[in-house]
PDB file of N, CA, C and O in Angstrom:
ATOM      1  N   UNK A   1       0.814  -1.189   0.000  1.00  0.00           N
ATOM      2  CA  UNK A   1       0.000   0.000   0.000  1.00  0.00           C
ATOM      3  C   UNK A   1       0.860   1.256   0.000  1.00  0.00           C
ATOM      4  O   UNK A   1       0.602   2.265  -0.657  1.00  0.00           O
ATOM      5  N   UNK A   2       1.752   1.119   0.682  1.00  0.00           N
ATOM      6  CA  UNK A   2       2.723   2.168   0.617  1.00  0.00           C
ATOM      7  C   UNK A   2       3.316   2.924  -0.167  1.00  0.00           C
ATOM      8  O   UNK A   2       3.390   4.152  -0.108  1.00  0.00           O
ATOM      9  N   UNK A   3       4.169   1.571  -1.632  1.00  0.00           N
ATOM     10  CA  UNK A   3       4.051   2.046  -2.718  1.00  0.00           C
ATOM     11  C   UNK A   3       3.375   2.521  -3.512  1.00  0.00           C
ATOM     12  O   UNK A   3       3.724   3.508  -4.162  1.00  0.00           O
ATOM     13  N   UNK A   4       2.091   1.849  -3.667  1.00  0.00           N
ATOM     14  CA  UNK A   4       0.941   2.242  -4.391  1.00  0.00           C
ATOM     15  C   UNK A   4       1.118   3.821  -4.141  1.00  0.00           C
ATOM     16  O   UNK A   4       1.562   4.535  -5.041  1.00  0.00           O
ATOM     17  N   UNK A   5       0.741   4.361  -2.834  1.00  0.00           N
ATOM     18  CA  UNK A   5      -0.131   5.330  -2.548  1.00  0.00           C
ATOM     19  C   UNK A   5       1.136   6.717  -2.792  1.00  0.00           C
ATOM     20  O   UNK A   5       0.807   7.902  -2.824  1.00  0.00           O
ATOM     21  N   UNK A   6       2.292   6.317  -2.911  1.00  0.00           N
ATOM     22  CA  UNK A   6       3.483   7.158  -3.011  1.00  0.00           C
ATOM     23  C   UNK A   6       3.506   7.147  -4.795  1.00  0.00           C
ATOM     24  O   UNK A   6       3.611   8.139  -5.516  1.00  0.00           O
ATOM     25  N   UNK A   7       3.420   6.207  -5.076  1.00  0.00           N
ATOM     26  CA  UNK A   7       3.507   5.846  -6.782  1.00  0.00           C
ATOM     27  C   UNK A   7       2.239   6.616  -7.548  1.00  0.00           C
ATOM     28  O   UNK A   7       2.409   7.107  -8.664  1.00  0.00           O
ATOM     29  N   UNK A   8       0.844   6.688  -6.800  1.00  0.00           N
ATOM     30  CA  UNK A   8       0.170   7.222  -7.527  1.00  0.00           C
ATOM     31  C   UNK A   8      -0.315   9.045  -7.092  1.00  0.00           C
ATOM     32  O   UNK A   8       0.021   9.634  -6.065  1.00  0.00           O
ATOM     33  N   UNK A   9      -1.116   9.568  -8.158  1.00  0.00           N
ATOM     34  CA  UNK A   9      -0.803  11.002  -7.579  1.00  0.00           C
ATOM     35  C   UNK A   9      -1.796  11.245  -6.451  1.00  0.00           C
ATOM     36  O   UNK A   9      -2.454  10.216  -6.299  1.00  0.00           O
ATOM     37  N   UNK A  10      -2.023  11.831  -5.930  1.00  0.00           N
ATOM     38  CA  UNK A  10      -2.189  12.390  -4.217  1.00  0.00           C
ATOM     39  C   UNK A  10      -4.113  11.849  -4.453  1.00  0.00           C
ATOM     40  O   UNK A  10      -4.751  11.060  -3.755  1.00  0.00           O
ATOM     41  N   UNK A  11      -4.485  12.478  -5.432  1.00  0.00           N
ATOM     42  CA  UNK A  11      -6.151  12.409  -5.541  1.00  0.00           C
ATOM     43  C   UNK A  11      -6.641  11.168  -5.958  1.00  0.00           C
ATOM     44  O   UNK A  11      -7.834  10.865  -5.928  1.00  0.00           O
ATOM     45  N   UNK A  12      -5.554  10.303  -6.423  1.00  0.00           N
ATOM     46  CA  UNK A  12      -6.175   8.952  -6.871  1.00  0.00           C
ATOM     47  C   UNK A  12      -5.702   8.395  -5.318  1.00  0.00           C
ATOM     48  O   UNK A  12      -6.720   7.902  -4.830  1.00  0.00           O
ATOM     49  N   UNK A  13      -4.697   8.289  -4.460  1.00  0.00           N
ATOM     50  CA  UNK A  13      -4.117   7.475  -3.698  1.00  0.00           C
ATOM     51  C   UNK A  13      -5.356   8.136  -2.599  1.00  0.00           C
ATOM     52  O   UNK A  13      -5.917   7.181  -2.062  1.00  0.00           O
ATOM     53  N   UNK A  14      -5.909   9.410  -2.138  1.00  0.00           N
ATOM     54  CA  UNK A  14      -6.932   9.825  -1.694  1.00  0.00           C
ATOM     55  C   UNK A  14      -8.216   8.898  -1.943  1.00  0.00           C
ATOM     56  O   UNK A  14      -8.711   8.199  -1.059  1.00  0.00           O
ATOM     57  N   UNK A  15      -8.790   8.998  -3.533  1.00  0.00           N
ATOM     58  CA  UNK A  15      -9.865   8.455  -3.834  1.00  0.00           C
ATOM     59  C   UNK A  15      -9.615   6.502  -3.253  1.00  0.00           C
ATOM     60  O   UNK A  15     -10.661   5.994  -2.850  1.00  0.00           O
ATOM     61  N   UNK A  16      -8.803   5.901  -3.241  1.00  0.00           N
ATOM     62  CA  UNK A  16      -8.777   4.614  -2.733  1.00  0.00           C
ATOM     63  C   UNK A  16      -8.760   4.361  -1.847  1.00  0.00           C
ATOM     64  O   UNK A  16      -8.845   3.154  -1.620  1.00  0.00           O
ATOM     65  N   UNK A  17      -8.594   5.647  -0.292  1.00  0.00           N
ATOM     66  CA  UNK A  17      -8.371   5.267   0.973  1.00  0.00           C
ATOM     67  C   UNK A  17      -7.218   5.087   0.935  1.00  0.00           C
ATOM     68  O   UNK A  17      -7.013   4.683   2.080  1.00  0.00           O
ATOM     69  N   UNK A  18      -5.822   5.091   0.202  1.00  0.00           N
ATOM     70  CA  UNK A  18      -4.904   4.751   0.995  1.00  0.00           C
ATOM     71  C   UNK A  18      -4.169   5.780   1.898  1.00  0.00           C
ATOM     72  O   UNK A  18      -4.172   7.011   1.893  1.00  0.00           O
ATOM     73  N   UNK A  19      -3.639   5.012   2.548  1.00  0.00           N
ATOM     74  CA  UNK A  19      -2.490   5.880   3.815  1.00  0.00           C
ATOM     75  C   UNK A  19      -2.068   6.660   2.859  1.00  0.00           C
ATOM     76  O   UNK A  19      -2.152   6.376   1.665  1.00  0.00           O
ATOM     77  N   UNK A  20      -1.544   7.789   3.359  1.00  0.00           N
ATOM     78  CA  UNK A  20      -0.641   9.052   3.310  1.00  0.00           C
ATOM     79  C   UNK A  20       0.492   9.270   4.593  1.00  0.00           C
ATOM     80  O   UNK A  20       0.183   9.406   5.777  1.00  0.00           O
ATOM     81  N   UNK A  21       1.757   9.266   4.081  1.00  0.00           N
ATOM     82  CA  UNK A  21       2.231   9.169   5.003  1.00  0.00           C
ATOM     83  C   UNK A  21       3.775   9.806   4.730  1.00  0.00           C
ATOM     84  O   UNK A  21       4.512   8.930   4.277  1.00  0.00           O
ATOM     85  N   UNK A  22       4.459  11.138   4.895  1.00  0.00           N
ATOM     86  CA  UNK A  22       5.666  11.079   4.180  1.00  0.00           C
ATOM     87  C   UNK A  22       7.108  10.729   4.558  1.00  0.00           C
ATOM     88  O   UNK A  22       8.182  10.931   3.989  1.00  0.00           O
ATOM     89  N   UNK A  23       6.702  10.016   5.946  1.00  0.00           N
ATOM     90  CA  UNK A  23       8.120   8.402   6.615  1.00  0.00           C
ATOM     91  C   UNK A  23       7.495   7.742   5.723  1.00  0.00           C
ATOM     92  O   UNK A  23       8.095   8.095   4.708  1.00  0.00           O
ATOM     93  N   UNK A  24       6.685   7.010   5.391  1.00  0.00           N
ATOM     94  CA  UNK A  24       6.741   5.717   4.352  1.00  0.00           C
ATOM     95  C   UNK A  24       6.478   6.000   2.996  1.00  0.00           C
ATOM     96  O   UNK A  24       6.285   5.042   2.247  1.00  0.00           O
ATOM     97  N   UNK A  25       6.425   7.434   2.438  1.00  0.00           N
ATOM     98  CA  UNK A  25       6.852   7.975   1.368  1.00  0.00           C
ATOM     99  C   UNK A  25       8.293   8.241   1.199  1.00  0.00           C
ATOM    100  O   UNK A  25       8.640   8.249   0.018  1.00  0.00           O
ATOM    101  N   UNK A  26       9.273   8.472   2.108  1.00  0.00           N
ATOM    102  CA  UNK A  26      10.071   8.798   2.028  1.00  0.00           C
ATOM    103  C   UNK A  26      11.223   6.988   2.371  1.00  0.00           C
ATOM    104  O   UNK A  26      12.366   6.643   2.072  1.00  0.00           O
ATOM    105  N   UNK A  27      10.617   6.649   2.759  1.00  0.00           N
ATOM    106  CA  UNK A  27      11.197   5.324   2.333  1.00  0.00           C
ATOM    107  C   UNK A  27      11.541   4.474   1.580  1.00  0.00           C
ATOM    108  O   UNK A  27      12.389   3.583   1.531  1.00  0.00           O
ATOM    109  N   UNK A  28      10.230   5.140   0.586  1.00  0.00           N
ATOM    110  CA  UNK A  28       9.903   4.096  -0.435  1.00  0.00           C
ATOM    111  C   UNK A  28      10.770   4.467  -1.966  1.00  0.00           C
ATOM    112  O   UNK A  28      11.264   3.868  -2.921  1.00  0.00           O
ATOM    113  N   UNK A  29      10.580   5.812  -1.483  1.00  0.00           N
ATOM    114  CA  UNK A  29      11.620   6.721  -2.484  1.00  0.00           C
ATOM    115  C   UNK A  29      13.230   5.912  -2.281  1.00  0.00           C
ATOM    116  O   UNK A  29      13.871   5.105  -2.954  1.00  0.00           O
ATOM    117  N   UNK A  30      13.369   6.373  -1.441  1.00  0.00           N
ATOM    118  CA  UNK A  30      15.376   5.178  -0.703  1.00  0.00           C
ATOM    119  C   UNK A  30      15.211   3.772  -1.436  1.00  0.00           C
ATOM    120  O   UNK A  30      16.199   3.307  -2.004  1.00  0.00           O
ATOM    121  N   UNK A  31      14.187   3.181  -1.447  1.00  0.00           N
ATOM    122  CA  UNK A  31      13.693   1.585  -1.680  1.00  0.00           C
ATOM    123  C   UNK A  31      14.061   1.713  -3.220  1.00  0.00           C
ATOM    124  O   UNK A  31      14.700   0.944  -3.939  1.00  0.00           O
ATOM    125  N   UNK A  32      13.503   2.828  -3.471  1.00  0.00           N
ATOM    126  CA  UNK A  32      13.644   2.330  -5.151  1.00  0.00           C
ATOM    127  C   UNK A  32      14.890   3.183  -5.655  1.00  0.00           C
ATOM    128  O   UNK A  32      15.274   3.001  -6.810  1.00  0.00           O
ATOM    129  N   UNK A  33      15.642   4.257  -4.709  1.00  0.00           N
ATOM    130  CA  UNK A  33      16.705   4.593  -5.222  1.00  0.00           C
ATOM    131  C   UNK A  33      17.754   3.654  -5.266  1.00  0.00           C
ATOM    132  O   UNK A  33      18.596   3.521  -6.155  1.00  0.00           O
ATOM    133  N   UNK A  34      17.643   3.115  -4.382  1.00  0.00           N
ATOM    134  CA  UNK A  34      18.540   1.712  -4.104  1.00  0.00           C
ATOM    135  C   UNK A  34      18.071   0.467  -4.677  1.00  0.00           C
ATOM    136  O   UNK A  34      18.916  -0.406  -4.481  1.00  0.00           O
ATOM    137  N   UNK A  35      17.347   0.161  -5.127  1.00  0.00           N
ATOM    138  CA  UNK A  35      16.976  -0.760  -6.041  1.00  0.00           C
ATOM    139  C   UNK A  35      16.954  -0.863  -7.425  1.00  0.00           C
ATOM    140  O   UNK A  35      16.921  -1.853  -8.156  1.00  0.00           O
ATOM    141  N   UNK A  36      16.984   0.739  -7.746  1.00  0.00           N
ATOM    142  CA  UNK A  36      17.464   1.120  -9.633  1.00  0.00           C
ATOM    143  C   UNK A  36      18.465   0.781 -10.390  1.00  0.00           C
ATOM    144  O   UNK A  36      18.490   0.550 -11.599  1.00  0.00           O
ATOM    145  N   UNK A  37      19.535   0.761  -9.376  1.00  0.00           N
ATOM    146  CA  UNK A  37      20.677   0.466 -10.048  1.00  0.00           C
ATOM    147  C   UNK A  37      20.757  -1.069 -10.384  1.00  0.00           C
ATOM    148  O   UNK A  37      21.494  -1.407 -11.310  1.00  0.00           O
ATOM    149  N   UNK A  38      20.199  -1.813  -9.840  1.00  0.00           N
ATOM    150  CA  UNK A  38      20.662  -3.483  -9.909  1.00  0.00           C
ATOM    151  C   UNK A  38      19.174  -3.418 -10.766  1.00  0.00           C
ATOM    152  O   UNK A  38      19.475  -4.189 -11.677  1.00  0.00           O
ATOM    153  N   UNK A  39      17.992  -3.067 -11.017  1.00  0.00           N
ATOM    154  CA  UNK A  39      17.409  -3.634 -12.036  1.00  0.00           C
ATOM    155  C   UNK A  39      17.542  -3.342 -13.343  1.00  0.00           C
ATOM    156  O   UNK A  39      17.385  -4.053 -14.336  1.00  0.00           O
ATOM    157  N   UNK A  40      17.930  -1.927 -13.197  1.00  0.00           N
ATOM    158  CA  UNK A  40      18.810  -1.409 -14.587  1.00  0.00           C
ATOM    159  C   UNK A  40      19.811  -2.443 -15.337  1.00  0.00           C
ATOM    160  O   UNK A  40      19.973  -2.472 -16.557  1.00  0.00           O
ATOM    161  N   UNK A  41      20.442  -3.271 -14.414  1.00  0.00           N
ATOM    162  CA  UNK A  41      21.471  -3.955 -14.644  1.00  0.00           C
ATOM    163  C   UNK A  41      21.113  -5.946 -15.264  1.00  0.00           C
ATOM    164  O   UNK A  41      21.860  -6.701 -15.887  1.00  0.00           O
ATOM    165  N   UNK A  42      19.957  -6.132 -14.829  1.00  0.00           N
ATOM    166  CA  UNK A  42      19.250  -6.937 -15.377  1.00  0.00           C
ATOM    167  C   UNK A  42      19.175  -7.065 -16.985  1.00  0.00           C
ATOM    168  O   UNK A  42      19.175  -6.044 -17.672  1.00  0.00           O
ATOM    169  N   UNK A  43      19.111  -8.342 -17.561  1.00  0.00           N
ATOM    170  CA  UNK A  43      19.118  -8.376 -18.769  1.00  0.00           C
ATOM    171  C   UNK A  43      17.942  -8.040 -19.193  1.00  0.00           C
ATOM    172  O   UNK A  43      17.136  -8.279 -18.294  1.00  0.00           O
ATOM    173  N   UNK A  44      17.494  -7.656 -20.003  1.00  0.00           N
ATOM    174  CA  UNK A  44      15.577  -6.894 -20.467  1.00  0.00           C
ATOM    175  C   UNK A  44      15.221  -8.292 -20.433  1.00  0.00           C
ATOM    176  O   UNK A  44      14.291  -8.364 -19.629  1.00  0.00           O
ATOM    177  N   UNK A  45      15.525  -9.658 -20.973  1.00  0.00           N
ATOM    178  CA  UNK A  45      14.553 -10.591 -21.195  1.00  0.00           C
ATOM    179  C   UNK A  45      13.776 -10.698 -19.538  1.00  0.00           C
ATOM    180  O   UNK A  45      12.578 -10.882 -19.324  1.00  0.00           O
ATOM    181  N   UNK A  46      14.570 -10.568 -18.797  1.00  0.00           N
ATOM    182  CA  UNK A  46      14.272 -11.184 -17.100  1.00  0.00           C
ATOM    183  C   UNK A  46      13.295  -9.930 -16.699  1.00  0.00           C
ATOM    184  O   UNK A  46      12.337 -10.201 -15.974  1.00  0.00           O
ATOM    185  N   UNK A  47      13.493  -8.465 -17.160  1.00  0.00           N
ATOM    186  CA  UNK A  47      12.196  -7.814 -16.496  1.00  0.00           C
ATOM    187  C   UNK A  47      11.355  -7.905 -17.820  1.00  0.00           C
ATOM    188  O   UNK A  47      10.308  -8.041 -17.188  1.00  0.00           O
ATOM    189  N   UNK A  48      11.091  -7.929 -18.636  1.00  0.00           N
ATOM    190  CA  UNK A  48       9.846  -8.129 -20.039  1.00  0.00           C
ATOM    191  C   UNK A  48       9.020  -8.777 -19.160  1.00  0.00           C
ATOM    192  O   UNK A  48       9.244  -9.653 -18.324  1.00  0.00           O
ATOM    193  N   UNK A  49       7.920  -8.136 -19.528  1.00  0.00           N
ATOM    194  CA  UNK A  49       6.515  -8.922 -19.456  1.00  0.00           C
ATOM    195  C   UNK A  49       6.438  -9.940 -20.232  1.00  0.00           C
ATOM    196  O   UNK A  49       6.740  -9.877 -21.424  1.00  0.00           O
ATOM    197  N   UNK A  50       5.975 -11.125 -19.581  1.00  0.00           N
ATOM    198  CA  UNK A  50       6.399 -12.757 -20.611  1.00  0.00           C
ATOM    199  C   UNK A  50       5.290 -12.452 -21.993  1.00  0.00           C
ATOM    200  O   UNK A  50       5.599 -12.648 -23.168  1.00  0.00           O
ATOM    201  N   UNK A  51       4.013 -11.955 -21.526  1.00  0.00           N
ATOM    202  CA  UNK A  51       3.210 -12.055 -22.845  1.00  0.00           C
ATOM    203  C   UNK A  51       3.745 -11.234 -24.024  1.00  0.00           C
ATOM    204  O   UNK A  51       3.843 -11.684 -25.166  1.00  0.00           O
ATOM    205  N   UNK A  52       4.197  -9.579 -23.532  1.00  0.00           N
ATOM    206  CA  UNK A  52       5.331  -8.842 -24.545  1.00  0.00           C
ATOM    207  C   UNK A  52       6.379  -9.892 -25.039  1.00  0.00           C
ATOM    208  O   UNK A  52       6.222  -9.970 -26.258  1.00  0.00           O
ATOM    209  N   UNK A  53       7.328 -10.692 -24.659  1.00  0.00           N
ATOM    210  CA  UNK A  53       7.945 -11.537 -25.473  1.00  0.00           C
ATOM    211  C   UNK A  53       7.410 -12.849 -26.193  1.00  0.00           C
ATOM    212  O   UNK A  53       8.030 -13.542 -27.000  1.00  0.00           O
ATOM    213  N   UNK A  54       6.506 -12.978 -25.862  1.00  0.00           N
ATOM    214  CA  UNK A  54       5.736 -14.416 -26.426  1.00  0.00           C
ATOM    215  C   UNK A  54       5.316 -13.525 -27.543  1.00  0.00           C
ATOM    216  O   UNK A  54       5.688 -14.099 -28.567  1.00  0.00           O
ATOM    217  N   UNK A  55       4.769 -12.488 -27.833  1.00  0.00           N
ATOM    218  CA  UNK A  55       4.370 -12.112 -28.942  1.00  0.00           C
ATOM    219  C   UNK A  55       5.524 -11.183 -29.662  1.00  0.00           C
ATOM    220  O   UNK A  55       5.127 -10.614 -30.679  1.00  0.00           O
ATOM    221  N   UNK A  56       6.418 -11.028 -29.418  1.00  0.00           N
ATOM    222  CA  UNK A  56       7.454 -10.552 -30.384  1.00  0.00           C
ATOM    223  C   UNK A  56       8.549 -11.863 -30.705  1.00  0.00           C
ATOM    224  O   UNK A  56       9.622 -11.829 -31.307  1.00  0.00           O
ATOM    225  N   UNK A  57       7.853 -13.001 -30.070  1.00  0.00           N
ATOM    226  CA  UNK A  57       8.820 -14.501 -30.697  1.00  0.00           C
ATOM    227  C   UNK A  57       7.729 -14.738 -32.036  1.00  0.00           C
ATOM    228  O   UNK A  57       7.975 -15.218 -33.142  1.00  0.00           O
ATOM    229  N   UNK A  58       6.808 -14.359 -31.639  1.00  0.00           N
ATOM    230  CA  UNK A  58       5.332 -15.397 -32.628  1.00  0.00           C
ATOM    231  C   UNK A  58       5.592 -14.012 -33.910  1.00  0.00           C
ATOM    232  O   UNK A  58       5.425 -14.331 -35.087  1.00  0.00           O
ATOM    233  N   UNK A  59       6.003 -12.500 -33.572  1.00  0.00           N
ATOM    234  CA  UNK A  59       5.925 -11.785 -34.503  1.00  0.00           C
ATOM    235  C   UNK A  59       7.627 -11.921 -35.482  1.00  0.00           C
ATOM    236  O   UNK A  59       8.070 -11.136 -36.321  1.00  0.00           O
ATOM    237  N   UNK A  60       8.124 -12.967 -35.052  1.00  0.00           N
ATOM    238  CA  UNK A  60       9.823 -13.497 -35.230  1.00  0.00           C
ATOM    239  C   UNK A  60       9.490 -14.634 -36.081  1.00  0.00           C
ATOM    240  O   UNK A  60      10.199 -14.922 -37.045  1.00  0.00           O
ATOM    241  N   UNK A  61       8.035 -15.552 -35.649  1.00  0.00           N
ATOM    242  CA  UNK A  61       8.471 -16.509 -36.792  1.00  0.00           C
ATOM    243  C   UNK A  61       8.975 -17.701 -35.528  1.00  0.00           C
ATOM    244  O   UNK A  61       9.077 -18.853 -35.951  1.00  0.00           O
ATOM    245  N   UNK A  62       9.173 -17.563 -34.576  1.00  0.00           N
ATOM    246  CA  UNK A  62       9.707 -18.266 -33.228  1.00  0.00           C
ATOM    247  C   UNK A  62       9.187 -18.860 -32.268  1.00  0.00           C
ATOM    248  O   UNK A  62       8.426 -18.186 -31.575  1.00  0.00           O
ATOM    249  N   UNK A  63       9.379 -20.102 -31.946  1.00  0.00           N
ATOM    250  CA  UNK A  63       8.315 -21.013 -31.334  1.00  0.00           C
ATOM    251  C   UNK A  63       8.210 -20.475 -29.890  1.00  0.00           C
ATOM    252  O   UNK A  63       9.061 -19.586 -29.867  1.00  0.00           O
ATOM    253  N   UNK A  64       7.494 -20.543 -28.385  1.00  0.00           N
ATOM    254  CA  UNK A  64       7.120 -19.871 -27.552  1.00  0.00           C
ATOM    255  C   UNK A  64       8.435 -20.028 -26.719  1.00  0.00           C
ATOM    256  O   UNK A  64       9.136 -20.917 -27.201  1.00  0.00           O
ATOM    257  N   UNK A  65       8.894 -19.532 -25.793  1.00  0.00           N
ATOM    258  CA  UNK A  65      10.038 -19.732 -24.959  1.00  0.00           C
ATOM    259  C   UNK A  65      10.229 -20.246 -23.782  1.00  0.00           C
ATOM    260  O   UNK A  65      10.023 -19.402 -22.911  1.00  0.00           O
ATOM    261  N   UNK A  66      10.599 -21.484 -23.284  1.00  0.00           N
ATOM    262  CA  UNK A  66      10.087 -22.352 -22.042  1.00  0.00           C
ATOM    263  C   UNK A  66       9.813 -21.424 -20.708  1.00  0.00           C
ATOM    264  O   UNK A  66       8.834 -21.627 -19.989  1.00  0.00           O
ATOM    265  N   UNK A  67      10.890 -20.262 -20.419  1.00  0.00           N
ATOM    266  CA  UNK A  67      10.572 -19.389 -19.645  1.00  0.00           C
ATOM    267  C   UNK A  67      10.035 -18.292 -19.417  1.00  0.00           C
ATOM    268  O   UNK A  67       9.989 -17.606 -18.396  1.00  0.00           O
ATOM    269  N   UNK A  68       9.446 -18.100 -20.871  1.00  0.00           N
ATOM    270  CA  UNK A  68       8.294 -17.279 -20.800  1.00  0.00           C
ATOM    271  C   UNK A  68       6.838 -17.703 -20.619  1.00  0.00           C
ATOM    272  O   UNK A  68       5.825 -17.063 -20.337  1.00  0.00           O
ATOM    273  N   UNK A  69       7.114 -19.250 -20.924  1.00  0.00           N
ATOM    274  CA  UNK A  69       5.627 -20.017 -20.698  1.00  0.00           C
ATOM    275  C   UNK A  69       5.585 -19.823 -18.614  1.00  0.00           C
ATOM    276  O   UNK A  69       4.591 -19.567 -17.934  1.00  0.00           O
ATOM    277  N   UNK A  70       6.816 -20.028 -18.196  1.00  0.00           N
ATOM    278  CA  UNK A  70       7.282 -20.443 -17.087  1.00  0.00           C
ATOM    279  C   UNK A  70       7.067 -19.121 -16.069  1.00  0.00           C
ATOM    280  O   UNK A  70       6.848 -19.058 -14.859  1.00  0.00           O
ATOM    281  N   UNK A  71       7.204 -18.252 -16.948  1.00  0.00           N
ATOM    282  CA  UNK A  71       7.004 -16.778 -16.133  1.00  0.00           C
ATOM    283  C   UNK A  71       5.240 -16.022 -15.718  1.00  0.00           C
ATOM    284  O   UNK A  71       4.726 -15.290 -14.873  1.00  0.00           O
ATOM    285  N   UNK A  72       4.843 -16.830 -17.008  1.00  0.00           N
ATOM    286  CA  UNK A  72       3.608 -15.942 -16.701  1.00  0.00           C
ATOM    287  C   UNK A  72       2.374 -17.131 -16.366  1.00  0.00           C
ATOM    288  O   UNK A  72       1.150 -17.004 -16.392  1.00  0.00           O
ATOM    289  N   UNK A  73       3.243 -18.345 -16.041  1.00  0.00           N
ATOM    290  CA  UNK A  73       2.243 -19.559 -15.004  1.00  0.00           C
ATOM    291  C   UNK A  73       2.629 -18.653 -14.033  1.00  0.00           C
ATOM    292  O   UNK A  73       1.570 -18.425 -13.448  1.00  0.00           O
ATOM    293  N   UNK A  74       3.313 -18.135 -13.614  1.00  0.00           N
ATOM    294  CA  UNK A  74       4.244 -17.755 -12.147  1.00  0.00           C
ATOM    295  C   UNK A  74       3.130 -16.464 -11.625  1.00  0.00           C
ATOM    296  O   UNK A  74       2.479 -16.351 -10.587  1.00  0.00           O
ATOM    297  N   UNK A  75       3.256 -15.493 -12.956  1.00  0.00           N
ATOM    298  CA  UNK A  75       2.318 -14.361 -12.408  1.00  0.00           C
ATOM    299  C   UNK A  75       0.781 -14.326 -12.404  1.00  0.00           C
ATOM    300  O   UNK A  75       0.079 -13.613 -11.688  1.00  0.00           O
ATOM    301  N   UNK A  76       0.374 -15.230 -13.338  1.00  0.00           N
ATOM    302  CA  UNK A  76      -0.720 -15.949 -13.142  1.00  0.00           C
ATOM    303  C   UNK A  76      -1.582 -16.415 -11.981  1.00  0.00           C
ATOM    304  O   UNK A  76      -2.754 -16.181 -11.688  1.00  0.00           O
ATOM    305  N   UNK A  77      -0.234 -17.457 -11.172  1.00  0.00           N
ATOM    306  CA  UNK A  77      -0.358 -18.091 -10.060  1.00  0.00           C
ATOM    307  C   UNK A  77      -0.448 -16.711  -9.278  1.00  0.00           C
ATOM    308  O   UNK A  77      -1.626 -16.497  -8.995  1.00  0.00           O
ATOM    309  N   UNK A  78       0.202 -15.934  -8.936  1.00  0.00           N
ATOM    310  CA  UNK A  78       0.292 -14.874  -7.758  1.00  0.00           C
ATOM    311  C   UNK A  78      -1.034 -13.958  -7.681  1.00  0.00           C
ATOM    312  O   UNK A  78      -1.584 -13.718  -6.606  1.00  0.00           O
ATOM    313  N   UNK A  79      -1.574 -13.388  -9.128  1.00  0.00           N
ATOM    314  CA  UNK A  79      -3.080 -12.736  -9.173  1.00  0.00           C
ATOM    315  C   UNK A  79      -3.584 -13.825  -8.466  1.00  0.00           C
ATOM    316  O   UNK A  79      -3.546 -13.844  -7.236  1.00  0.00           O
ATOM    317  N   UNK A  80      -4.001 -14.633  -9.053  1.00  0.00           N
ATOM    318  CA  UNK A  80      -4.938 -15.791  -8.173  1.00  0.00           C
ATOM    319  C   UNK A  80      -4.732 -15.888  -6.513  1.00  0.00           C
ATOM    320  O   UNK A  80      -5.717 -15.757  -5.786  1.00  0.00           O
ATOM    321  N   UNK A  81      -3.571 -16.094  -6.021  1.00  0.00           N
ATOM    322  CA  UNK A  81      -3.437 -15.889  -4.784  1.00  0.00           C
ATOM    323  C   UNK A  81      -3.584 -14.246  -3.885  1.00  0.00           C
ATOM    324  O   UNK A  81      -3.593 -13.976  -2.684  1.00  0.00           O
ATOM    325  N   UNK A  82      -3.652 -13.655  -4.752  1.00  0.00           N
ATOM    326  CA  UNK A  82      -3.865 -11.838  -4.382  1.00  0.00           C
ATOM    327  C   UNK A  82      -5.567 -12.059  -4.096  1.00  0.00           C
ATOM    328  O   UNK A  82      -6.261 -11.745  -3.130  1.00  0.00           O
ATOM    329  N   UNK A  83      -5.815 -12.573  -5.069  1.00  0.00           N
ATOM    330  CA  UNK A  83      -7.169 -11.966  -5.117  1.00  0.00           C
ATOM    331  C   UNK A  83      -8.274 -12.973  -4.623  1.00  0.00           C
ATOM    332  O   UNK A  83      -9.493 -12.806  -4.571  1.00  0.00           O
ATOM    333  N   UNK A  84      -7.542 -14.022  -4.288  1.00  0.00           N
ATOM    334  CA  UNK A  84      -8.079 -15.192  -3.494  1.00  0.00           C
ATOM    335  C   UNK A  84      -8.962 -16.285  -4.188  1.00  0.00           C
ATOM    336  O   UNK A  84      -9.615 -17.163  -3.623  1.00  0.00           O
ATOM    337  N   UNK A  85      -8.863 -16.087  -5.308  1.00  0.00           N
ATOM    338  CA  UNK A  85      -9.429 -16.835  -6.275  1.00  0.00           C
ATOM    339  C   UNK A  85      -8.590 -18.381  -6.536  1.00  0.00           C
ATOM    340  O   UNK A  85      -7.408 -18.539  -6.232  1.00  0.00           O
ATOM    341  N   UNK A  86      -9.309 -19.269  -7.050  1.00  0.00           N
ATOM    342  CA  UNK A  86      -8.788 -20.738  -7.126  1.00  0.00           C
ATOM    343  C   UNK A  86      -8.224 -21.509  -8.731  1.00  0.00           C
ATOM    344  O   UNK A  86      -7.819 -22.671  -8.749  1.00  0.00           O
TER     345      UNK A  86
END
């Protein structure tokens, strides 16, 4: 919630009820200053959205990619557990 409500602008993070808070705004800011540098550093295939690469393999002519099938069972699985669904 924290992020969310720091990530989005003041009247939407308002309109949802979330906290306001600028210690855990100001944290979250450190969180991701310190976290930019090492995802920057990531190869693009590992942050891509798996369905964005499944469809620029299929727009290649290129059969699907085991870890892109593998990635988005993964995020798949996690909505379902967010949202409590089976």
């Amino acid at each position: 919630e924290a992020v969310t409500a720091t990530l989005l602008p003041r009247h939407l993070a308002r309109a949802f009820g979330l906290p306001e808070s600028r210690a855990s705004a100001a944290s979250v800011h450190g969180a991701l200053a310190v976290f930019a540098p090492f995802y920057r550093a990531l190869p693009p295939r590992w942050v891509a959205i798996p369905a964005r690469s499944a469809a620029a393999r299929r727009l290649a002519g290129k059969p699907p990619a085991r870890l892109d099938a593998w990635m988005e069972r993964q995020l798949f699985g996690l909505s379902r557990q967010v949202s409590g669904q089976r």
